[in-house]
TIGU-771718 format. One record per residue (C-alpha): residue number from 1; residue in one letter; x negated, y negated, z. Coordinates in steps of 0.02 Angstrom, whole numbers. Layout:
[NUM, 'a', [X, Y, Z]]
...
# end
This chain:
[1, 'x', [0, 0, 0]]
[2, 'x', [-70, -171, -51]]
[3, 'x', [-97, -308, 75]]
[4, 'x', [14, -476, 40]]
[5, 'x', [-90, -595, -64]]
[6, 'x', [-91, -778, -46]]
[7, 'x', [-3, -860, -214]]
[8, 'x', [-2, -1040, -258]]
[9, 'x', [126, -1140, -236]]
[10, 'x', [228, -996, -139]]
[11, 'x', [398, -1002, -82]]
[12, 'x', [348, -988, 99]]
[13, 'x', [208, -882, 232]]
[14, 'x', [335, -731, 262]]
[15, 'x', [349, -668, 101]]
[16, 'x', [542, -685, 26]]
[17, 'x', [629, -611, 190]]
[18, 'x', [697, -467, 85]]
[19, 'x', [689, -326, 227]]
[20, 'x', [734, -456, 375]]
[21, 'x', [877, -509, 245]]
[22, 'x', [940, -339, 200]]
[23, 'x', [939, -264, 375]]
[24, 'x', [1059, -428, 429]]
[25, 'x', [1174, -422, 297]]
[26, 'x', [1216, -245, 278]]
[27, 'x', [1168, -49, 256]]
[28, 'x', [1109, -4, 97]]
[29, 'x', [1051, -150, -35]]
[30, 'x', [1002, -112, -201]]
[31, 'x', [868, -211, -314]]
[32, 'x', [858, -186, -479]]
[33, 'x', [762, -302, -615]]
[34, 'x', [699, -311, -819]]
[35, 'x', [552, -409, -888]]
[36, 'x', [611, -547, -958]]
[37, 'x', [545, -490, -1138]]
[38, 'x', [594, -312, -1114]]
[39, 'x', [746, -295, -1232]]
[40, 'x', [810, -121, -1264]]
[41, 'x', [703, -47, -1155]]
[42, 'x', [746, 10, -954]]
[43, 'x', [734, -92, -810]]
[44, 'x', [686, -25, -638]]
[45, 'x', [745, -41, -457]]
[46, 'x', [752, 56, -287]]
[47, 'x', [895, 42, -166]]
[48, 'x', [850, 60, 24]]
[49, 'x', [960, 111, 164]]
[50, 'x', [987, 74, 357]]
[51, 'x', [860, 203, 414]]
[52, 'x', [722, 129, 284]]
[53, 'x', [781, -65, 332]]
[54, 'x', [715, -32, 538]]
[55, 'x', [569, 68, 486]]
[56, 'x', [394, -3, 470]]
[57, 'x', [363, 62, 314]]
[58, 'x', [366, -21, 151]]
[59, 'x', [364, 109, -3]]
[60, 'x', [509, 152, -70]]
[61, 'x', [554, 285, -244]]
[62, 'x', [569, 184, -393]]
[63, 'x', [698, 221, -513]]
[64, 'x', [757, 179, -672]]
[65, 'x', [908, 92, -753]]
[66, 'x', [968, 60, -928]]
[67, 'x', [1094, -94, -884]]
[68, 'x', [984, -210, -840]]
[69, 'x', [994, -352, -949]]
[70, 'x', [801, -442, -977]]
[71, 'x', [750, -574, -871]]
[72, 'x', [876, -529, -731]]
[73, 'x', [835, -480, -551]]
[74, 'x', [1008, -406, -459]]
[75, 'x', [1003, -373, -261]]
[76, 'x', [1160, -280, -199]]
[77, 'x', [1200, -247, -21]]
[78, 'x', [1342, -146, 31]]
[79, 'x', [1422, -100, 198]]
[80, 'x', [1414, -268, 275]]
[81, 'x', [1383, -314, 441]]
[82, 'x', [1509, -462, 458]]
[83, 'x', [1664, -506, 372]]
[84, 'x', [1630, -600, 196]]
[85, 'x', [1814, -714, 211]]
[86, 'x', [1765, -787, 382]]
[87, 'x', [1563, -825, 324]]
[88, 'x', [1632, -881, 150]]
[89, 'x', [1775, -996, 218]]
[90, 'x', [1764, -1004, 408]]
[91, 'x', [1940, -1111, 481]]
[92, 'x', [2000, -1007, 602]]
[93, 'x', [2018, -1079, 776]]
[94, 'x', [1952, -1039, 938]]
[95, 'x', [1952, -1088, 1104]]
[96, 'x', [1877, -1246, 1108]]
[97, 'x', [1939, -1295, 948]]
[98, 'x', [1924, -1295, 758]]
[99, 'x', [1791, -1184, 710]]
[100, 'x', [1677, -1332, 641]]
[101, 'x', [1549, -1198, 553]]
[102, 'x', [1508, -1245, 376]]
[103, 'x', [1528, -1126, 248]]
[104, 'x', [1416, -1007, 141]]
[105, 'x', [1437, -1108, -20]]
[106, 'x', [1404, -1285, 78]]
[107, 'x', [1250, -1205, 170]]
[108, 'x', [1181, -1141, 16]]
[109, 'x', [1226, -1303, -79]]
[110, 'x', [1135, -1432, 56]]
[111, 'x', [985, -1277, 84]]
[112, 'x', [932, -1281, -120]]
[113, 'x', [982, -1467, -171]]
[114, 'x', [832, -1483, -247]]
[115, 'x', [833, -1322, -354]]
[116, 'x', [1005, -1364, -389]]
[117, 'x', [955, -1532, -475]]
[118, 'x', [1010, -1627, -323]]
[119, 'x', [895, -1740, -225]]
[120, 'x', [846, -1958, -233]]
[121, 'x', [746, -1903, -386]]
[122, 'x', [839, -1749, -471]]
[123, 'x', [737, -1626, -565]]
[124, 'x', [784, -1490, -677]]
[125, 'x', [784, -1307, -630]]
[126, 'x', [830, -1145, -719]]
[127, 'x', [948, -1101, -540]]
[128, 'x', [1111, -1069, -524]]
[129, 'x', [1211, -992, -372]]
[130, 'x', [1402, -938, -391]]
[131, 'x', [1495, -903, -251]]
[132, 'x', [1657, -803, -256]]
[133, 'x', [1662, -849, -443]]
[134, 'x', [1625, -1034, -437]]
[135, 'x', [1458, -1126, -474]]
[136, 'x', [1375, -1222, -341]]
[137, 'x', [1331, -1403, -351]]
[138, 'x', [1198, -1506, -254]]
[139, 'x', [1266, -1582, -121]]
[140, 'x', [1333, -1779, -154]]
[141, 'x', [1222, -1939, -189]]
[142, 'x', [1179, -2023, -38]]
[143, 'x', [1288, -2192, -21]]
[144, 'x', [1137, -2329, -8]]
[145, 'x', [1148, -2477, 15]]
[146, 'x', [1045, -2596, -96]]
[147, 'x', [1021, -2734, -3]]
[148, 'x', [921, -2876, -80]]
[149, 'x', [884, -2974, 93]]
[150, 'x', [733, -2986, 204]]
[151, 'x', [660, -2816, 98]]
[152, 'x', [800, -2701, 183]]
[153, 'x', [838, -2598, 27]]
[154, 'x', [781, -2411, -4]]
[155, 'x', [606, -2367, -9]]
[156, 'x', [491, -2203, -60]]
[157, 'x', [306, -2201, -16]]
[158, 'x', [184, -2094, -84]]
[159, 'x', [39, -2013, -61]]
[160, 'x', [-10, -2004, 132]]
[161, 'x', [-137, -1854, 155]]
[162, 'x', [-114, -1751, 300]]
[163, 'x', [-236, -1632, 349]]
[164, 'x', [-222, -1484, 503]]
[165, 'x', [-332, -1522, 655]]
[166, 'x', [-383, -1341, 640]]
[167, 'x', [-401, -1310, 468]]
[168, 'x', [-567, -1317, 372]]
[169, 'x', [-636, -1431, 242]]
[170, 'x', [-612, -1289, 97]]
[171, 'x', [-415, -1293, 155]]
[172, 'x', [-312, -1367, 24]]
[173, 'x', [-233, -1526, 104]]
[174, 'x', [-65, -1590, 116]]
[175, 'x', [16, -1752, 68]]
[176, 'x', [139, -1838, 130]]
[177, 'x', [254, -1959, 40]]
[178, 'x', [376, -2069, 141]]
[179, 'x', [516, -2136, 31]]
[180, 'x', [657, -2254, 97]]
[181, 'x', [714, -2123, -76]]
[182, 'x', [641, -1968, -124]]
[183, 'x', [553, -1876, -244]]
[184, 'x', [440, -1741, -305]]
[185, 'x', [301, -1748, -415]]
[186, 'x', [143, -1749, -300]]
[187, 'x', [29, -1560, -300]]
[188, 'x', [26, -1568, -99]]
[189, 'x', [118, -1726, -10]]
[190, 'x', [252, -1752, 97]]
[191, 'x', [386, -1884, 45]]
[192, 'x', [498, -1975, 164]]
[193, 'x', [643, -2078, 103]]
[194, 'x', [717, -2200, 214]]
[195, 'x', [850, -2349, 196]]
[196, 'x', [1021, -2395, 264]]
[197, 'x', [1199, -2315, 220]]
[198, 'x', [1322, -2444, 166]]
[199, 'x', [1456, -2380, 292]]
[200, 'x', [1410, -2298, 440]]
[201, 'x', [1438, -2119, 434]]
[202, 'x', [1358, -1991, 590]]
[203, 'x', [1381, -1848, 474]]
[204, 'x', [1272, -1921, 328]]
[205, 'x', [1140, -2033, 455]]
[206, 'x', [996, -1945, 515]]
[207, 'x', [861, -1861, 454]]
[208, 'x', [853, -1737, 308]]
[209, 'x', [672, -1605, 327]]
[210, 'x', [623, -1518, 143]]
[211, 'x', [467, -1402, 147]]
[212, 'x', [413, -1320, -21]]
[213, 'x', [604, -1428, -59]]
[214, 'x', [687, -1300, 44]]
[215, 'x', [787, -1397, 154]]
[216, 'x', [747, -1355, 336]]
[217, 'x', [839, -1480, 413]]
[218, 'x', [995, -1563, 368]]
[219, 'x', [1058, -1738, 428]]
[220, 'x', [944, -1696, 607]]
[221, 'x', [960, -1822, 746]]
[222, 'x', [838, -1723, 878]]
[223, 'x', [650, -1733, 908]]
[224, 'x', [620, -1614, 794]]
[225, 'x', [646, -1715, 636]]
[226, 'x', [575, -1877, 719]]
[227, 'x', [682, -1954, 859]]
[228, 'x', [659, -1977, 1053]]
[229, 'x', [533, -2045, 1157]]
[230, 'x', [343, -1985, 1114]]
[231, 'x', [178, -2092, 1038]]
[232, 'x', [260, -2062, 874]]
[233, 'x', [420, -2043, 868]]
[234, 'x', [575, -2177, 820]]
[235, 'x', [675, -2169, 969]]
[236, 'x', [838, -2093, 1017]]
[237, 'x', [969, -2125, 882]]
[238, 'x', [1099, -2169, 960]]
[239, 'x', [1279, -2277, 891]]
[240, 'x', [1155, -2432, 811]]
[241, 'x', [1097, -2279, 711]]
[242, 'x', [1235, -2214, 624]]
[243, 'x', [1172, -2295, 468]]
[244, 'x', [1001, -2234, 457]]
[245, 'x', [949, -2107, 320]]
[246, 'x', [799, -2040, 309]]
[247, 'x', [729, -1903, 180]]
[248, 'x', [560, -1804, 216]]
[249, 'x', [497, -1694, 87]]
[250, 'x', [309, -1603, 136]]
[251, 'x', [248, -1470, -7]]
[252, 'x', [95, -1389, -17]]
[253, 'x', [-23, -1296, -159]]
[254, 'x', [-113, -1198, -8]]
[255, 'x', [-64, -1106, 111]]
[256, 'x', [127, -1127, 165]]
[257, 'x', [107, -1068, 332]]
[258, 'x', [-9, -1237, 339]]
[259, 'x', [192, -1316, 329]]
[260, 'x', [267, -1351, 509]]
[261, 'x', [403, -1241, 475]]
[262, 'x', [460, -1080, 591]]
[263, 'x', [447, -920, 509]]
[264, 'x', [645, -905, 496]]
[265, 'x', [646, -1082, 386]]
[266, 'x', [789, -1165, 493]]
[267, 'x', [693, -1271, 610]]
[268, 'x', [525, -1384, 623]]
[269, 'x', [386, -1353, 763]]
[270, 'x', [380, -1535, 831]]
[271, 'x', [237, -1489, 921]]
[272, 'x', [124, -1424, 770]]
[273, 'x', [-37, -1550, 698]]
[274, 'x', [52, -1578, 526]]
[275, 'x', [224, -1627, 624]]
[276, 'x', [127, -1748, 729]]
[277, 'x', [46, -1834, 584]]
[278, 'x', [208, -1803, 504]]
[279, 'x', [293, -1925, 630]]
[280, 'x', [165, -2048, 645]]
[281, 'x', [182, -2101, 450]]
[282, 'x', [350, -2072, 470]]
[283, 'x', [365, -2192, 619]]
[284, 'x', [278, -2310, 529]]
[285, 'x', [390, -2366, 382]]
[286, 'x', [554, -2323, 452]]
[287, 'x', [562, -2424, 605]]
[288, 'x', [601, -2586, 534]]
[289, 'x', [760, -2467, 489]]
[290, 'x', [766, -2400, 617]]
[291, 'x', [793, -2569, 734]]
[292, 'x', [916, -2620, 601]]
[293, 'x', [1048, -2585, 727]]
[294, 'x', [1229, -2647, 733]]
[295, 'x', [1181, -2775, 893]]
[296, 'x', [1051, -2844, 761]]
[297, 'x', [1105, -2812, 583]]
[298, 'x', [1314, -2851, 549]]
[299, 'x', [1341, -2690, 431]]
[300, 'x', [1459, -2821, 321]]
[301, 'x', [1291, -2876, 275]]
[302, 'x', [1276, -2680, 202]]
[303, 'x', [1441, -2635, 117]]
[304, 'x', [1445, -2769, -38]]
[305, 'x', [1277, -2704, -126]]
[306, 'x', [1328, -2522, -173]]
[307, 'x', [1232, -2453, -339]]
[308, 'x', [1308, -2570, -466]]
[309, 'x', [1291, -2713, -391]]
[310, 'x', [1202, -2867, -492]]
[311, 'x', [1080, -2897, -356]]
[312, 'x', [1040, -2705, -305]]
[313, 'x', [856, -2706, -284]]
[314, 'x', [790, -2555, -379]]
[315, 'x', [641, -2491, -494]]
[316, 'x', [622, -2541, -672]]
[317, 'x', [709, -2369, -715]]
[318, 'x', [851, -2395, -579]]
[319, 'x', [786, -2300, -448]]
[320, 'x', [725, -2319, -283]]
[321, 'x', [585, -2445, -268]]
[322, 'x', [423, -2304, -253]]
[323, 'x', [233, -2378, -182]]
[324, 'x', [78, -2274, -200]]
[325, 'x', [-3, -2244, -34]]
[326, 'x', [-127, -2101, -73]]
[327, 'x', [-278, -2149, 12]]
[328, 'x', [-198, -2298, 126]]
[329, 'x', [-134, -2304, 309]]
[330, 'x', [-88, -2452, 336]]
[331, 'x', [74, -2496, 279]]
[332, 'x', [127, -2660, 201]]
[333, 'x', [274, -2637, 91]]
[334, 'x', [414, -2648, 204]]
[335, 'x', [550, -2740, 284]]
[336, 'x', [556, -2906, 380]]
[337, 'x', [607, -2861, 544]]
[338, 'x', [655, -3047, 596]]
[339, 'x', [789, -3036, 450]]
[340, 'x', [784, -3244, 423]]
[341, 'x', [885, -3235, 276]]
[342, 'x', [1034, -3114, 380]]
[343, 'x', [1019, -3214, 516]]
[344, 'x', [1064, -3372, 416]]
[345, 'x', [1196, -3303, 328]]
[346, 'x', [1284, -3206, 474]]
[347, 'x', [1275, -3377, 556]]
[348, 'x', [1327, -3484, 415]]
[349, 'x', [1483, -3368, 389]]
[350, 'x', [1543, -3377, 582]]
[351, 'x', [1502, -3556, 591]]
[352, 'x', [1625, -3589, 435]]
[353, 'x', [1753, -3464, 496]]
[354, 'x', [1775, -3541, 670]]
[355, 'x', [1779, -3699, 559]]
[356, 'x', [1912, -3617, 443]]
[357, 'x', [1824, -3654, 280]]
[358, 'x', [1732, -3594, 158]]
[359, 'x', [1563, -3666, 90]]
[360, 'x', [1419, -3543, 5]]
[361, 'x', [1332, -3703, -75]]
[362, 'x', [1188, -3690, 21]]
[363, 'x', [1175, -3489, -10]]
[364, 'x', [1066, -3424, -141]]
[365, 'x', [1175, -3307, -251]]
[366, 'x', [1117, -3150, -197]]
[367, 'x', [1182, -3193, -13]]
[368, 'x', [1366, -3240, -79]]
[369, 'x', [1429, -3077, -75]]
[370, 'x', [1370, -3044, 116]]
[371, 'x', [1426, -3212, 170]]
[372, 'x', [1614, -3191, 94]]
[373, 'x', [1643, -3033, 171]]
[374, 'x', [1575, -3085, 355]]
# end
């Protein structure tokens, strides 16, 4: 039996979780596969069973089948080991409630956004998953808001280099690429994508934790993806929060298990070297969005500057606005967290409403819409 070999740009440092998989979801499963350029000719499989799945051992008969078509993998599993209607569609009720447990097509929707063309920056890939018949789509756009004062619109930053406290020089690094956005082009980087929602929403705020653009995390408000009190971290999100997005994205070309990911993919080791280095770039340009709180920031100021919007501040292809940090610390591109310009229109707007009138003459045009609605 061969040992498992390192690969480039692999999915993960546990292999695929076939046998951990199998032996969860039911009894027997059945694989079966054809080269992709293998028309006419047989395919091959094996199919496994509960006394193979809690064994140790990992060679299995290989057989043969004929209706295979080429360039398809299949992996059956029979004789479940929960009921498929309440993991497909759980709504039943219980004790305490509504059961508020999402389902398999909205878990595996948010889990592969990415691979499902979904994400700040979308790129294309040759996935689909159908469940119960229908197609799954990437979970929706995130509602930014594109705010054109004091520098408070959506940001990505590239480039930061992270590298393990115990790892050695030959080690291929990692990057790390903050984004008040997101995207994915960088070898070995982390991104992080941060900016403000235009309505307050606690189930979209948060943070959102991609490794190899698996998403491990989804819409987190703990210490693991970044909050609470420590040398790096945000702070405690609490109500002023509720319109903070942030996207993280870390990839590497080395070794995944160089990723602060568990071995079960669901969760973040807060307490790992990349995490910490993780949260101190991450610290750094989301703060000023961080402190952009509803004491300091009126979210009327937010709501007018959706995506079409004439004064949106985006990229020169419509995007989010993207800096190259790769080889920087220091970061410079980011918001003013005084806010003169809010501040003078929030108080222009009450001033004139206690006044009953209505005066924007001394307002450059990009502040009209703010001022009108406060």
């Amino acid at each position: 039996m061969a040992a498992k070999e390192s690969t480039e740009s692999s999915i993960g440092a546990f292999g695929i979780g076939a046998k951990k998989a199998c032996a969860f979801l039911g009894k027997t499963a059945e694989f079966r596969t054809n080269f992709i350029d293998n028309e006419g000719k047989e395919g091959y499989g094996f199919t496994v069973d509960e006394e193979w799945l809690n064994s140790d051992e990992w060679e299995v008969e290989k057989q043969r089948y004929g209706d295979i078509v080429p360039g398809t993998t299949e992996v059956r599993i029979r004789d479940l080991n929960f009921d498929w209607e309440e993991t497909a569609n759980p709504s039943r009720e219980t004790e305490e409630g509504k059961d508020t447990r999402i389902s398999l097509a909205q878990d595996l929707s948010e889990t592969y956004e990415l691979f499902l063309g979904g994400g700040v920056r979308p790129t294309e890939y040759k996935l689909s998953i159908v469940v119960e018949g229908k197609k799954l789509e990437p979970s929706g756009d995130i509602d930014w808001s594109w705010y054109p004062l004091d520098g408070f619109y959506p940001r990505r930053y590239e480039g930061f280099k992270i590298e393990r406290e115990d790892r050695s020089e030959d080690d291929a690094p990692i990057w790390m690429n903050v984004t008040v956005g997101l995207q994915d082009d960088a070898p070995i980087w982390m991104n992080v994508t941060v900016g403000l929602l235009r309505e307050a929403n606690q189930q979209r705020a948060g943070i959102d934790i991609y490794c190899q653009r698996r998403k491990v995390l989804s819409n987190d408000k703990t210490s693991s993806a970044g909050f609470g009190s420590g040398r790096y971290k945000l702070g405690n999100f609490g109500t002023g929060q509720k319109r903070l997005k942030v996207i993280v994205e870390v990839e590497t070309r080395g070794d995944a298990s160089d990723l602060p990911w568990n071995s079960q993919k669901d969760g973040i080791n807060e307490y790992d070297s990349v995490s910490q280095e993780m949260y101190k770039y991450l610290r750094r340009v989301a703060k000023p969005y961080y402190s952009a709180s509803f004491s300091k920031f009126r979210q009327s100021l937010l709501r007018p500057y959706g995506p079409d919007s004439p004064f949106a501040v985006k990229d020169p292809d419509g995007g989010i606005q993207t800096y190259d940090y790769e080889g920087r610390e220091r970061v410079t591109d980011k918001p003013d967290t005084k806010a003169p310009e809010s501040k003078w229109v929030m108080s222009l707007a009450e001033a004139h409403s206690r006044l009953g009138i209505e005066c924007d003459d001394d307002l450059e045009q990009k502040s009209i819409p703010a001022y009108q609605l406060i």
